[in-house]
mmCIF file of the C-alpha atoms, coordinates in Angstrom:
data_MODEL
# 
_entry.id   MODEL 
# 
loop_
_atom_site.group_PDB 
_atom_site.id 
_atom_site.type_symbol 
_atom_site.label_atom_id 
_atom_site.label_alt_id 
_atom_site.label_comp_id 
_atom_site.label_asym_id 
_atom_site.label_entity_id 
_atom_site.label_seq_id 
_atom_site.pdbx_PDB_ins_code 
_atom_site.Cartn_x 
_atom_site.Cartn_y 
_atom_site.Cartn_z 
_atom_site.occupancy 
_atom_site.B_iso_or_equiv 
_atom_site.pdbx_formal_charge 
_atom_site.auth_seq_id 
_atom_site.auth_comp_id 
_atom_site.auth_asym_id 
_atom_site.auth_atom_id 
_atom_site.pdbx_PDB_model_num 
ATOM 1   C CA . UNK A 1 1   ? 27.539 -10.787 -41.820 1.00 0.00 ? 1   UNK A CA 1 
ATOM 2   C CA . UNK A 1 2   ? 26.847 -7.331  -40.833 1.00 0.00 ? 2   UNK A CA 1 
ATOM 3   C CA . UNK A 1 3   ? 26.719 -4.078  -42.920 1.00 0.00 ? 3   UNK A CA 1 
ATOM 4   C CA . UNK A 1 4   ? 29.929 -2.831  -41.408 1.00 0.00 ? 4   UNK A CA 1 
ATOM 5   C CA . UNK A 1 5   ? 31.320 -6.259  -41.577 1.00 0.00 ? 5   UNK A CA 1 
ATOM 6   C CA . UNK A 1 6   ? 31.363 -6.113  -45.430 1.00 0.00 ? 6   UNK A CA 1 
ATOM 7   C CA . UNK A 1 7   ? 33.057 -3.290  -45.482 1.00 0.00 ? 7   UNK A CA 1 
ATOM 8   C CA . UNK A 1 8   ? 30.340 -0.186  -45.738 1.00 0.00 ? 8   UNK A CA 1 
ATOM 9   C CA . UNK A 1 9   ? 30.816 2.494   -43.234 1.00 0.00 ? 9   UNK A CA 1 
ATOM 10  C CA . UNK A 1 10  ? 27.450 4.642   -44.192 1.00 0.00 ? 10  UNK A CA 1 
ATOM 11  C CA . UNK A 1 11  ? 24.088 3.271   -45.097 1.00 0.00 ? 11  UNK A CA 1 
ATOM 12  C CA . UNK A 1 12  ? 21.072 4.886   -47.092 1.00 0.00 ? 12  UNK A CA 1 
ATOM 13  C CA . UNK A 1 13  ? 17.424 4.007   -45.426 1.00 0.00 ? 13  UNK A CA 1 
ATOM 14  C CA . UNK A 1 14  ? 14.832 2.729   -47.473 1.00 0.00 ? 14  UNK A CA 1 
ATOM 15  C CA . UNK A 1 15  ? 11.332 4.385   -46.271 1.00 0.00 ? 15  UNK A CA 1 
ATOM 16  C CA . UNK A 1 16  ? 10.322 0.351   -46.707 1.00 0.00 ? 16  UNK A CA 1 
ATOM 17  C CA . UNK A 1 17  ? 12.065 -0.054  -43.387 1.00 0.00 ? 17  UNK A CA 1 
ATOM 18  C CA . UNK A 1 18  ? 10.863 3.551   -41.797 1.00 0.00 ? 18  UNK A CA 1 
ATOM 19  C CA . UNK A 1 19  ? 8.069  5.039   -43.186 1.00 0.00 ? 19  UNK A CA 1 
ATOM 20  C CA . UNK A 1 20  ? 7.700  8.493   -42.047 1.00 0.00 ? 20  UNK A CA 1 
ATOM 21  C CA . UNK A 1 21  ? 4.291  8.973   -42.269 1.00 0.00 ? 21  UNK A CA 1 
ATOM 22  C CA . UNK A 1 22  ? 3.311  5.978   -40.132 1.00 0.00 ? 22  UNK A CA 1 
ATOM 23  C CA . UNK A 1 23  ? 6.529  6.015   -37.734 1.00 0.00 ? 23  UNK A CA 1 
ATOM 24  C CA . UNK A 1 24  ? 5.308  6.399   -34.406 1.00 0.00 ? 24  UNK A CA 1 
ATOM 25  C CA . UNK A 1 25  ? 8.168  8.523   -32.448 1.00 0.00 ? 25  UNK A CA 1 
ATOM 26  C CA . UNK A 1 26  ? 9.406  5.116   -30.790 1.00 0.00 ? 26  UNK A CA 1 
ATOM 27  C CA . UNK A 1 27  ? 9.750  4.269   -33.701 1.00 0.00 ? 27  UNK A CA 1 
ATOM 28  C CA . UNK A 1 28  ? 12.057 6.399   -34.921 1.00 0.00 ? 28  UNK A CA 1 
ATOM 29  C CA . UNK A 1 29  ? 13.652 6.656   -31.690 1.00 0.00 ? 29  UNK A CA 1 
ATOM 30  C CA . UNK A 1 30  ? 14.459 3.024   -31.958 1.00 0.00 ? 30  UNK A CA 1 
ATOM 31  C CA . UNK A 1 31  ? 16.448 3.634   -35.660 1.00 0.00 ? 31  UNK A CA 1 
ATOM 32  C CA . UNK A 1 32  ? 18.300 6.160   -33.941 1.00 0.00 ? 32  UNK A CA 1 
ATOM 33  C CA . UNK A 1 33  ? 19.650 4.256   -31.445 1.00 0.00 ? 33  UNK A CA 1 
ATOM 34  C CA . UNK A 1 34  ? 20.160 1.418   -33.612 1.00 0.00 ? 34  UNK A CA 1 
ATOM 35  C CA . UNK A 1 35  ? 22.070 3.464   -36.258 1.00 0.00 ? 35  UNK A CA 1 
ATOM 36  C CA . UNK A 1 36  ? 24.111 5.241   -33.106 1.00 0.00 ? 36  UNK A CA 1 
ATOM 37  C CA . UNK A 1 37  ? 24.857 1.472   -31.118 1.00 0.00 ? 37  UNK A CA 1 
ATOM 38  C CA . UNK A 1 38  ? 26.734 0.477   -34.892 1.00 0.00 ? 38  UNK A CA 1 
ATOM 39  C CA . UNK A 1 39  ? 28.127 3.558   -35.721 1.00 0.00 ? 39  UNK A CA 1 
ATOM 40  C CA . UNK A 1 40  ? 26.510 3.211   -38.803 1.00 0.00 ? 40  UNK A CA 1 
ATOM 41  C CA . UNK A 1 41  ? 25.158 7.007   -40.239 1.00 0.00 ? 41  UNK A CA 1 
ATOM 42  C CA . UNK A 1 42  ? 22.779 7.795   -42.826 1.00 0.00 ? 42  UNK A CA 1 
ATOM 43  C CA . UNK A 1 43  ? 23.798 9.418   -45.831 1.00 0.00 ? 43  UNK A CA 1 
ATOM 44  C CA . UNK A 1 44  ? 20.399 9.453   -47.531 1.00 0.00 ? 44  UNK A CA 1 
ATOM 45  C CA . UNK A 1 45  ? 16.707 8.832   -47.028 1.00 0.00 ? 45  UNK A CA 1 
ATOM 46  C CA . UNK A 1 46  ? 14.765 7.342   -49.699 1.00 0.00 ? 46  UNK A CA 1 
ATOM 47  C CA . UNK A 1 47  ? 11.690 9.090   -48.776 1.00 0.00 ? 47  UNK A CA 1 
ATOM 48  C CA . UNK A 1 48  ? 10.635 11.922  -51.455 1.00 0.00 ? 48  UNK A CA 1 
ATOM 49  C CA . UNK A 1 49  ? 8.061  13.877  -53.170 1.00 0.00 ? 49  UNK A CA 1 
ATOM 50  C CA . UNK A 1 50  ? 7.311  12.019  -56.379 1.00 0.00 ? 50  UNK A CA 1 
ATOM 51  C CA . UNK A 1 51  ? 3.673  12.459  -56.704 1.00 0.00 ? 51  UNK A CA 1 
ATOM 52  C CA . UNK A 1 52  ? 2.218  16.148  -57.447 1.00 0.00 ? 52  UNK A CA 1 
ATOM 53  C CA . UNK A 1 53  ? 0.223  18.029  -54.180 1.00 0.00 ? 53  UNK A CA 1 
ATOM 54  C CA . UNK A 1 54  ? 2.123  16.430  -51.008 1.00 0.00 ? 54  UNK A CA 1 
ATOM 55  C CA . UNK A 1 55  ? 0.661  18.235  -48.442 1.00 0.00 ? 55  UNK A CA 1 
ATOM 56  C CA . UNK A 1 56  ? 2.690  20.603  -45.771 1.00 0.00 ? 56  UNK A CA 1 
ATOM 57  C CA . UNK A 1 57  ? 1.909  18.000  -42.698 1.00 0.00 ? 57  UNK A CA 1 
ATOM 58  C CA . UNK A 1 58  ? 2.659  15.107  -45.035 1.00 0.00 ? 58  UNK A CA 1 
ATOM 59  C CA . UNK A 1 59  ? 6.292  16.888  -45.794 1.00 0.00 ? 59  UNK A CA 1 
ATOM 60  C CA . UNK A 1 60  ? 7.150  18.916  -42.729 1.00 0.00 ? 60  UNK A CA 1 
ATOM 61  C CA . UNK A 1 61  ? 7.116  14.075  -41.477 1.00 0.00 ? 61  UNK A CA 1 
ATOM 62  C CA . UNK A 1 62  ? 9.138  13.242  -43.762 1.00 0.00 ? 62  UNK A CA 1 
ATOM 63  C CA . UNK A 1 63  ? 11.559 16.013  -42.892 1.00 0.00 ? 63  UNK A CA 1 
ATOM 64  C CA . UNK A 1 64  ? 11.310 15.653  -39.679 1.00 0.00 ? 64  UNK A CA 1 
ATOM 65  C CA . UNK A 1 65  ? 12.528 12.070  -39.310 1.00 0.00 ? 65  UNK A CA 1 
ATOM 66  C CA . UNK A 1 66  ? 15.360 12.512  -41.773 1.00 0.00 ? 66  UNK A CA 1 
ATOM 67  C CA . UNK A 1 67  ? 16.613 15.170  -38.896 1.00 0.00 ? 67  UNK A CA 1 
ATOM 68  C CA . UNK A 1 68  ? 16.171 12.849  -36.696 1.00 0.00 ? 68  UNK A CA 1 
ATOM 69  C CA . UNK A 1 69  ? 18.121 9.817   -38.201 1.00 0.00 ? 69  UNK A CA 1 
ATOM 70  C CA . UNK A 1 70  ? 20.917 12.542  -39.342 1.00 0.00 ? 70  UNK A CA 1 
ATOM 71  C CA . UNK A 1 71  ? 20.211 12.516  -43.359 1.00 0.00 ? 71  UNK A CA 1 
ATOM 72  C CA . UNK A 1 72  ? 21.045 15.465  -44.827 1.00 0.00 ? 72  UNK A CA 1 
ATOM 73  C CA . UNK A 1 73  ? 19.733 14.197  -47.940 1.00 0.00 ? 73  UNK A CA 1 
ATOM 74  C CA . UNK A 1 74  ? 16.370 12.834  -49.233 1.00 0.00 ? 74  UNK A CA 1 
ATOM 75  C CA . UNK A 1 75  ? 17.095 10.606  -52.225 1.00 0.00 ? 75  UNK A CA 1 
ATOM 76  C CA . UNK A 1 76  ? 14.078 9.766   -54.067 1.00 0.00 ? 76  UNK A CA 1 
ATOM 77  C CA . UNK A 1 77  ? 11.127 11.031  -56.504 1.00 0.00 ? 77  UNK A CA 1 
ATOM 78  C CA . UNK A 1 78  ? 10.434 14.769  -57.286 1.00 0.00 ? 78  UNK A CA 1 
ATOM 79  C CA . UNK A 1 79  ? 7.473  16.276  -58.605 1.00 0.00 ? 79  UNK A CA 1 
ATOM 80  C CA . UNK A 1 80  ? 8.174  20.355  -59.425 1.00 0.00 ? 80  UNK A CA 1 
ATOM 81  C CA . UNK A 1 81  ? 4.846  21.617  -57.877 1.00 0.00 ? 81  UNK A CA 1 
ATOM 82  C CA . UNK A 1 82  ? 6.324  20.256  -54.738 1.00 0.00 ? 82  UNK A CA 1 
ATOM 83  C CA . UNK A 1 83  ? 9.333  22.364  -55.332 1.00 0.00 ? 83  UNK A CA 1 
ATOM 84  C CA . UNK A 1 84  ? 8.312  25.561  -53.359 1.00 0.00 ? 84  UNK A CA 1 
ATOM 85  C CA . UNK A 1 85  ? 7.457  23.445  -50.245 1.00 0.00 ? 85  UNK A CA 1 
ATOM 86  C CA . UNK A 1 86  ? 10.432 21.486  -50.415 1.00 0.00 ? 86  UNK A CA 1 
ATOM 87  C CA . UNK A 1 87  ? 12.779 24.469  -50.618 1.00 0.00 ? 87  UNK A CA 1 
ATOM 88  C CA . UNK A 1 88  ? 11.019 26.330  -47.593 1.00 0.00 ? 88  UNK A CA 1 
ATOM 89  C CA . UNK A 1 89  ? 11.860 23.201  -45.884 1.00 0.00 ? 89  UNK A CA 1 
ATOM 90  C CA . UNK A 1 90  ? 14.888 22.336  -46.811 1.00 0.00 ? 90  UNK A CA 1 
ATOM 91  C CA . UNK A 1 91  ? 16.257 25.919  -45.731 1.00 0.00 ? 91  UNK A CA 1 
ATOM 92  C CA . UNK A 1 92  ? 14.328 24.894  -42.695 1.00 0.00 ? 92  UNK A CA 1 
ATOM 93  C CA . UNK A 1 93  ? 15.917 21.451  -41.795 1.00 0.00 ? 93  UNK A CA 1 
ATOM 94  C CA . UNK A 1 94  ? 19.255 21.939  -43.716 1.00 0.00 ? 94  UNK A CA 1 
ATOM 95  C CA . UNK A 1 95  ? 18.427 19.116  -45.767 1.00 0.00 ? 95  UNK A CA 1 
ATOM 96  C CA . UNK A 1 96  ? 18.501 18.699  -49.680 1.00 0.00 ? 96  UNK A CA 1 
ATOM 97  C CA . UNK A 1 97  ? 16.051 16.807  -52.215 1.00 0.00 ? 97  UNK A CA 1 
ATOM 98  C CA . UNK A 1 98  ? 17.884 14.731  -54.862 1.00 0.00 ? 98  UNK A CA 1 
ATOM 99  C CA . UNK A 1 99  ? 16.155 13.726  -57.386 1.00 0.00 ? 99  UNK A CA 1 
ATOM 100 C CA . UNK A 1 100 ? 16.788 9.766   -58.578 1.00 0.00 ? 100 UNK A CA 1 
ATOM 101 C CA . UNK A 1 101 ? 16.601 9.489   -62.153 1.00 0.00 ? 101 UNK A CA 1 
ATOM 102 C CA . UNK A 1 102 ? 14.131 6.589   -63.277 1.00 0.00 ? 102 UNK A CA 1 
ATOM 103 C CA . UNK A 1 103 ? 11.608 7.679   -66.441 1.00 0.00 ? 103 UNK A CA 1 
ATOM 104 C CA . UNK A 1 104 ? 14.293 10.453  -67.674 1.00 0.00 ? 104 UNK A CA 1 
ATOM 105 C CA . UNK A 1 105 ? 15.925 9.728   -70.787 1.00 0.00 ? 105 UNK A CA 1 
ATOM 106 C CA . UNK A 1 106 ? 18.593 12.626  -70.379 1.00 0.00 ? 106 UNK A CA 1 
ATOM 107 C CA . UNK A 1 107 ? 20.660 14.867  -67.832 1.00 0.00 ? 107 UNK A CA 1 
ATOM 108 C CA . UNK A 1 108 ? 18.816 17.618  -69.180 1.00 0.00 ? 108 UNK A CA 1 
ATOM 109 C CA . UNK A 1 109 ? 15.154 16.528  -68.085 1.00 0.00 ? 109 UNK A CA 1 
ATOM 110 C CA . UNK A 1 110 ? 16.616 16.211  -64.770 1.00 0.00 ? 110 UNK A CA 1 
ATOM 111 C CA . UNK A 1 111 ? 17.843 19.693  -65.176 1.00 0.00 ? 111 UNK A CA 1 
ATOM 112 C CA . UNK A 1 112 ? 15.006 20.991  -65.961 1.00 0.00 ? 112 UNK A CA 1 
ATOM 113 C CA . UNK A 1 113 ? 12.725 19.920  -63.276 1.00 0.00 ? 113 UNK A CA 1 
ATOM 114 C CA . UNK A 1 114 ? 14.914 20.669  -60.595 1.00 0.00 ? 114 UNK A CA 1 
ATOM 115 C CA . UNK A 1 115 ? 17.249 23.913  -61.586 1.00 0.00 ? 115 UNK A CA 1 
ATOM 116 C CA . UNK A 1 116 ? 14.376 26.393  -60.499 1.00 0.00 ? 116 UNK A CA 1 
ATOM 117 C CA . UNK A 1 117 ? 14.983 24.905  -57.085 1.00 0.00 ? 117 UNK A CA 1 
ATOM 118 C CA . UNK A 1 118 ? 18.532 25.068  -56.898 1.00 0.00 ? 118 UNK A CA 1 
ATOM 119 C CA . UNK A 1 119 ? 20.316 24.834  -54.268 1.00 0.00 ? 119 UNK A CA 1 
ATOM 120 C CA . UNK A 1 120 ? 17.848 23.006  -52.150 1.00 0.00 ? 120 UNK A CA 1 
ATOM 121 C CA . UNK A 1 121 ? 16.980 20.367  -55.268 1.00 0.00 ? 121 UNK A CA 1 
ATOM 122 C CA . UNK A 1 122 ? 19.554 18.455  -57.151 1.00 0.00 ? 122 UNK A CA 1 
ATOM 123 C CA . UNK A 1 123 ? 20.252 15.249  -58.882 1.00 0.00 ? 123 UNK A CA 1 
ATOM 124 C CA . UNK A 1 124 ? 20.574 12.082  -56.850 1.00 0.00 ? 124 UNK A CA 1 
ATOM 125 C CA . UNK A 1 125 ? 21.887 9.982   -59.802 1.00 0.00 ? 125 UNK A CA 1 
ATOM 126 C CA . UNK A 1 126 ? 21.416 6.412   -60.376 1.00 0.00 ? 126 UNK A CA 1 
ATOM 127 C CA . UNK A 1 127 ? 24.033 5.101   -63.014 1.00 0.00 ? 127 UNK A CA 1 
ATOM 128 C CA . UNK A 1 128 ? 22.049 1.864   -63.359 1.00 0.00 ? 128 UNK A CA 1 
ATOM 129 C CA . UNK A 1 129 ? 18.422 3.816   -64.624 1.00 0.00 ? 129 UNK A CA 1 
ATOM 130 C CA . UNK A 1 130 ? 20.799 5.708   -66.997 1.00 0.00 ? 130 UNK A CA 1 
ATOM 131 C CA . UNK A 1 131 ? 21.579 3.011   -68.292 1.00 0.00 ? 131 UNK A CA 1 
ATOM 132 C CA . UNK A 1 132 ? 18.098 1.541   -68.560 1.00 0.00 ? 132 UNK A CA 1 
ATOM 133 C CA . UNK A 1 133 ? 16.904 4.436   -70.944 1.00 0.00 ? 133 UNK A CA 1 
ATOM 134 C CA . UNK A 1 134 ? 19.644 4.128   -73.075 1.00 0.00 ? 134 UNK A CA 1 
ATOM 135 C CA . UNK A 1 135 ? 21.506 7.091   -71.748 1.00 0.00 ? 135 UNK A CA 1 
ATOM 136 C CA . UNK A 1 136 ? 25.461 7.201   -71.326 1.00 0.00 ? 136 UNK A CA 1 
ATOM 137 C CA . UNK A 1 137 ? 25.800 7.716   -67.332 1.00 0.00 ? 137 UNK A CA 1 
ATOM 138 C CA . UNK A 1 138 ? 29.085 9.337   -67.883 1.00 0.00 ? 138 UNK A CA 1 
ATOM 139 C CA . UNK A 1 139 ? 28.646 11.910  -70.010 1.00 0.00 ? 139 UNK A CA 1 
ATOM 140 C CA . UNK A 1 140 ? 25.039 12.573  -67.968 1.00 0.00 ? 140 UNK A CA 1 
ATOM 141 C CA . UNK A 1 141 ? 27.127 13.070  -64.716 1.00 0.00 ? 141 UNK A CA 1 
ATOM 142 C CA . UNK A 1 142 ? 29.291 15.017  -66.596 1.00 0.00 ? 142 UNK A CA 1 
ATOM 143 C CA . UNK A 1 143 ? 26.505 17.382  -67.734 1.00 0.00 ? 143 UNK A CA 1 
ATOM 144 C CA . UNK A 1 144 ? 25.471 17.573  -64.253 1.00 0.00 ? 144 UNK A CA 1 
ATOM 145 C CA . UNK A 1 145 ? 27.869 19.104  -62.304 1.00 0.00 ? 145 UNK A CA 1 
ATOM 146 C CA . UNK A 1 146 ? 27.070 21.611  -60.225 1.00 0.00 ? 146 UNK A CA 1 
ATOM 147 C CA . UNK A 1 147 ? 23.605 19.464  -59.505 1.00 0.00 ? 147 UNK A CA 1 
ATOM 148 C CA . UNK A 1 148 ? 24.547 16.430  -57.868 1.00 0.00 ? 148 UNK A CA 1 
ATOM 149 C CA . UNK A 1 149 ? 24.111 16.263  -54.367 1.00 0.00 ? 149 UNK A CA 1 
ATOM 150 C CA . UNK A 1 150 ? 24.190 12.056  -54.194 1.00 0.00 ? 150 UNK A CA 1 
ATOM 151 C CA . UNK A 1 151 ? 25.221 9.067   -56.452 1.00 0.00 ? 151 UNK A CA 1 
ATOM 152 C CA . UNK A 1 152 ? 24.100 5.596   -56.561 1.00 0.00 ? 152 UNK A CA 1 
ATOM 153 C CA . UNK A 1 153 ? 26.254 3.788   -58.484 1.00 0.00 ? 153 UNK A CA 1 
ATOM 154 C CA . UNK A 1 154 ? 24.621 0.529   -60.219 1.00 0.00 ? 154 UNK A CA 1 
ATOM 155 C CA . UNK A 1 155 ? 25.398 -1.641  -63.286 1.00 0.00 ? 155 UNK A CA 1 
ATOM 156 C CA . UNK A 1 156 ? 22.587 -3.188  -65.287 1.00 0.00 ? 156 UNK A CA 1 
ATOM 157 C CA . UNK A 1 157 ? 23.145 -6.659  -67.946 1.00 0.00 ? 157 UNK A CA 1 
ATOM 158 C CA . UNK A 1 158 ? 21.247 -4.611  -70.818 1.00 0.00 ? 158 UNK A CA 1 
ATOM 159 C CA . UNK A 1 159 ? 19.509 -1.542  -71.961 1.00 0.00 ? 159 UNK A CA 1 
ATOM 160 C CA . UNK A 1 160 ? 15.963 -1.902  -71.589 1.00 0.00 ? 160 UNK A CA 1 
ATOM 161 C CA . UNK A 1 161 ? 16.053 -3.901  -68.164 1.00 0.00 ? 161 UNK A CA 1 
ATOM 162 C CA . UNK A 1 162 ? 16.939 -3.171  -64.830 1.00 0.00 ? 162 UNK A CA 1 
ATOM 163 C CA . UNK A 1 163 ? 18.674 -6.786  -63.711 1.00 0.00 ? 163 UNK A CA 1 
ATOM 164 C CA . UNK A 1 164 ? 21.150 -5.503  -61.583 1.00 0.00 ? 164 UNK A CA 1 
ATOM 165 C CA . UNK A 1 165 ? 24.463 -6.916  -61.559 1.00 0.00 ? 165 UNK A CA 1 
ATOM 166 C CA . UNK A 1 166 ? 27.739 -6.808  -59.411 1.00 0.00 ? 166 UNK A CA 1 
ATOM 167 C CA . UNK A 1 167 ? 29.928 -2.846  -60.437 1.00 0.00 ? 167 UNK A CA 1 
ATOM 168 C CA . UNK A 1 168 ? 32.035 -3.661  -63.662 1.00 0.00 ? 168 UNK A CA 1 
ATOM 169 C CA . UNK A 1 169 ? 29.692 -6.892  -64.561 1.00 0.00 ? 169 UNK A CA 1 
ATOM 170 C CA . UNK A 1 170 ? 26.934 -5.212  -67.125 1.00 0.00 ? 170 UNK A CA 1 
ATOM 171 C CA . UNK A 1 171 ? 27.529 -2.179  -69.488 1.00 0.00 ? 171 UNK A CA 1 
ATOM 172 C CA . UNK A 1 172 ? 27.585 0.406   -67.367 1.00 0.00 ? 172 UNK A CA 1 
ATOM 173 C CA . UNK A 1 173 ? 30.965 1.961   -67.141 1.00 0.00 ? 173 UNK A CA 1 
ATOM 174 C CA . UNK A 1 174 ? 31.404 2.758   -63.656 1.00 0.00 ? 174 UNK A CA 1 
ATOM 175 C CA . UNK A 1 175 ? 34.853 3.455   -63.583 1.00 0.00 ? 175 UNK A CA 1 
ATOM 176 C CA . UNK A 1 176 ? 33.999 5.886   -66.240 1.00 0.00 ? 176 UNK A CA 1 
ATOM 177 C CA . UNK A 1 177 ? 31.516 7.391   -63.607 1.00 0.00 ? 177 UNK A CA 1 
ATOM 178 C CA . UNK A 1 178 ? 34.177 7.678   -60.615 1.00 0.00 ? 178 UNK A CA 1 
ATOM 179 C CA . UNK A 1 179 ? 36.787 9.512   -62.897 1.00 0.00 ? 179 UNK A CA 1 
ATOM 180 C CA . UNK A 1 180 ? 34.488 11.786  -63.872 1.00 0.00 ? 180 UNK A CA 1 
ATOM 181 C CA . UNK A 1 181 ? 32.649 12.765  -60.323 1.00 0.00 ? 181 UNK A CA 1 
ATOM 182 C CA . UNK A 1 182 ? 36.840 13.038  -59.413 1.00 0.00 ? 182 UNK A CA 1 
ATOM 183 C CA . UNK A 1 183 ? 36.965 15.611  -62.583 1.00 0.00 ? 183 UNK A CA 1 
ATOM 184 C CA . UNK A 1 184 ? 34.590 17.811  -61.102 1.00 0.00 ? 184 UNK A CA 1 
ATOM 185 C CA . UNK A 1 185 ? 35.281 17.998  -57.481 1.00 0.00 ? 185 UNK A CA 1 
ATOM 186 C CA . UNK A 1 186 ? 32.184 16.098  -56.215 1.00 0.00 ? 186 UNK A CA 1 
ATOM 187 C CA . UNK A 1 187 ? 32.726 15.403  -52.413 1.00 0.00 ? 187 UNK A CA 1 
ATOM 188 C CA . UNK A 1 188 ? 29.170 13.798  -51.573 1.00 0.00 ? 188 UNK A CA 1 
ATOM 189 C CA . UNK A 1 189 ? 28.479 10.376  -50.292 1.00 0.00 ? 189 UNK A CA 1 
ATOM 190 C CA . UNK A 1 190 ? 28.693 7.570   -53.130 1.00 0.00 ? 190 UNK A CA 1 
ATOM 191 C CA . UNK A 1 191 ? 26.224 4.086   -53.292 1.00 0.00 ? 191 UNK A CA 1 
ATOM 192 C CA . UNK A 1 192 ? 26.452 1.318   -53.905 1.00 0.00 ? 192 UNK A CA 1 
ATOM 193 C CA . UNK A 1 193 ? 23.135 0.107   -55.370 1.00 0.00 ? 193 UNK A CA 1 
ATOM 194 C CA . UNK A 1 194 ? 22.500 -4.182  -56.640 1.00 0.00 ? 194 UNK A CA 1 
ATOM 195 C CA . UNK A 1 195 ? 18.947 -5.578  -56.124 1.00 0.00 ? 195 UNK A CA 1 
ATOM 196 C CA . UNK A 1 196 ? 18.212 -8.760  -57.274 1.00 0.00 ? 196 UNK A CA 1 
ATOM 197 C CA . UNK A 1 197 ? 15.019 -10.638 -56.073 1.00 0.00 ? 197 UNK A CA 1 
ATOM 198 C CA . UNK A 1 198 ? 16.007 -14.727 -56.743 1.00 0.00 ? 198 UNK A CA 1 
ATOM 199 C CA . UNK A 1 199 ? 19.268 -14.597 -54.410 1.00 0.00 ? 199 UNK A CA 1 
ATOM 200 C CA . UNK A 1 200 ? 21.374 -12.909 -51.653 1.00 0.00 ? 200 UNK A CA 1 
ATOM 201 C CA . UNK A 1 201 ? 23.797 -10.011 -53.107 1.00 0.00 ? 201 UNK A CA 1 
ATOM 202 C CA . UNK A 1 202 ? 25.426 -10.034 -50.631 1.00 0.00 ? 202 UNK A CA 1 
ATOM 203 C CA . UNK A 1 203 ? 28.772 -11.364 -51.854 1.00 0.00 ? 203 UNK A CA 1 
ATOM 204 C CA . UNK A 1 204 ? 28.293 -9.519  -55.097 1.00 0.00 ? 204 UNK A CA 1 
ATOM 205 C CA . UNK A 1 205 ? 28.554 -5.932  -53.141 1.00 0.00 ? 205 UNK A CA 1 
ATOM 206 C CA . UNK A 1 206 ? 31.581 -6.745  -51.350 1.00 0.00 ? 206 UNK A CA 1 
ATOM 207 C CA . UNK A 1 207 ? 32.796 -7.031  -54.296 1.00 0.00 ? 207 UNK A CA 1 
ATOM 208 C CA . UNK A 1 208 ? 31.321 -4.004  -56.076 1.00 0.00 ? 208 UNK A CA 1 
ATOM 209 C CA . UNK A 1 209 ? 32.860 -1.783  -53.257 1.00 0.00 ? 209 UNK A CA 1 
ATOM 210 C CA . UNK A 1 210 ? 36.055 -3.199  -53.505 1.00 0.00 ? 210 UNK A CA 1 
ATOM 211 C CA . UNK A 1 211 ? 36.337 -2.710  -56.891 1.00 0.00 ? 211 UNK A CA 1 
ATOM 212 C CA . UNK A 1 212 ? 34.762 0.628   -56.686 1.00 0.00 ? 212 UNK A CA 1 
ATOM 213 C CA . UNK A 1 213 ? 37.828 1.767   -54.112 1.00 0.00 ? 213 UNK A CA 1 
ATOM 214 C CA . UNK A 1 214 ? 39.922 0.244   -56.268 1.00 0.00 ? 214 UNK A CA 1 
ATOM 215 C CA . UNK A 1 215 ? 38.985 2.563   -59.495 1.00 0.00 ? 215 UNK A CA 1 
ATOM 216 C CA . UNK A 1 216 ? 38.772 5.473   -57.626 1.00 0.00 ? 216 UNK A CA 1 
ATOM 217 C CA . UNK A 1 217 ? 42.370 5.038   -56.365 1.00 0.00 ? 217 UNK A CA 1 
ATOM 218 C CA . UNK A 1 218 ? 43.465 4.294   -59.896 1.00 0.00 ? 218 UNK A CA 1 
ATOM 219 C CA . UNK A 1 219 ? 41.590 6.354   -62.124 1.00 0.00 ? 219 UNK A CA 1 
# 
């Protein structure tokens, strides 16, 4: 079963299956036209600037093939000495930085490493990490509005793991989640994010995004 099959009409790209600093530009060429024969488009690159010192040819890459696969939003790790570079570019290339929430405890750490770099840096949230550190994901995406410029939207069995699980299986209260990003206006692209290693999810994320529409319809 394909992507679009299931039911997804937008993708996110891993840099595991296009690393921009080793992409040659066939490459990248080759994703394009991929992405373009399926209609599928890109709605975030998880390619970012996690560790401190990324050099100016290492970052001008990365932004360069997210332009060229259409992402208008780079969905990963941010370090705040990259900040300054990362803003020059993203004026540059039109494209924002989110920041994905792993180590952070609270919506406030993530608002303090990337509000000096507003608009060009925001919050990329992931509902499932929240969850992971013991923080409610609802009231954190309700503390930052005005910062999110992506979602992924994953449930977790217990705090203090990451063992994903199909939406509305674990403790994370998604629907919680999608009433509030309807409370503030946010019009961005939403994930949907379930990685388990010992089987094929598959199934489990059809079901996830049907019961995602169906919340969002309803709450």
């Amino acid at each position: 079963m394909t992507i679009k099959q299931a039911g997804f009409d937008a993708i996110e790209l891993w840099i595991g299956h296009l690393e921009p600093h080793i992409a040659t530009a066939e490459q990248v060429a080759t994703a394009v036209a991929i992405l373009k024969k399926h209609n599928m488009p890109i709605v975030s690159y998880a390619a970012g600037f996690g560790q401190p010192g990324v050099s100016r040819e290492a970052a001008i890459k990365v932004f360069e093939v997210a332009q060229a696969l259409g992402a208008r939003v780079l969905a990963q790790g941010f370090h705040a000495s990259n900040g300054p570079l990362v803003v020059e570019l993203g004026e540059r290339y039109g494209i924002r930085m989110g920041l994905e929430n792993h180590p952070h405890k609270t919506a406030q750490e993530i608002i303090d490493t990337i509000a000096p770099f507003a608009p060009w840096v925001g919050a990329a949230i992931d509902t499932g990490w929240f969850a992971t550190q013991g923080c409610d994901a609802v009231q954190a995406t309700r503390e930052l509005r005005g910062h999110l410029v992506h979602v992924h939207l994953k449930d977790i069995r217990a705090i203090g793991g990451h063992a994903t699980c199909a939406l509305g299986d674990g403790i994370v209260d998604i629907p919680g989640v999608l009433r509030v990003l309807k409370e503030i206006g946010y019009n961005g692209a939403i994930s949907i994010e379930h990685e388990p290693y010992n089987y094929e999810p598959m199934p489990e994320c059809i079901e996830s995004l049907r019961r995602a529409k169906e919340w969002w319809a309803t709450t």
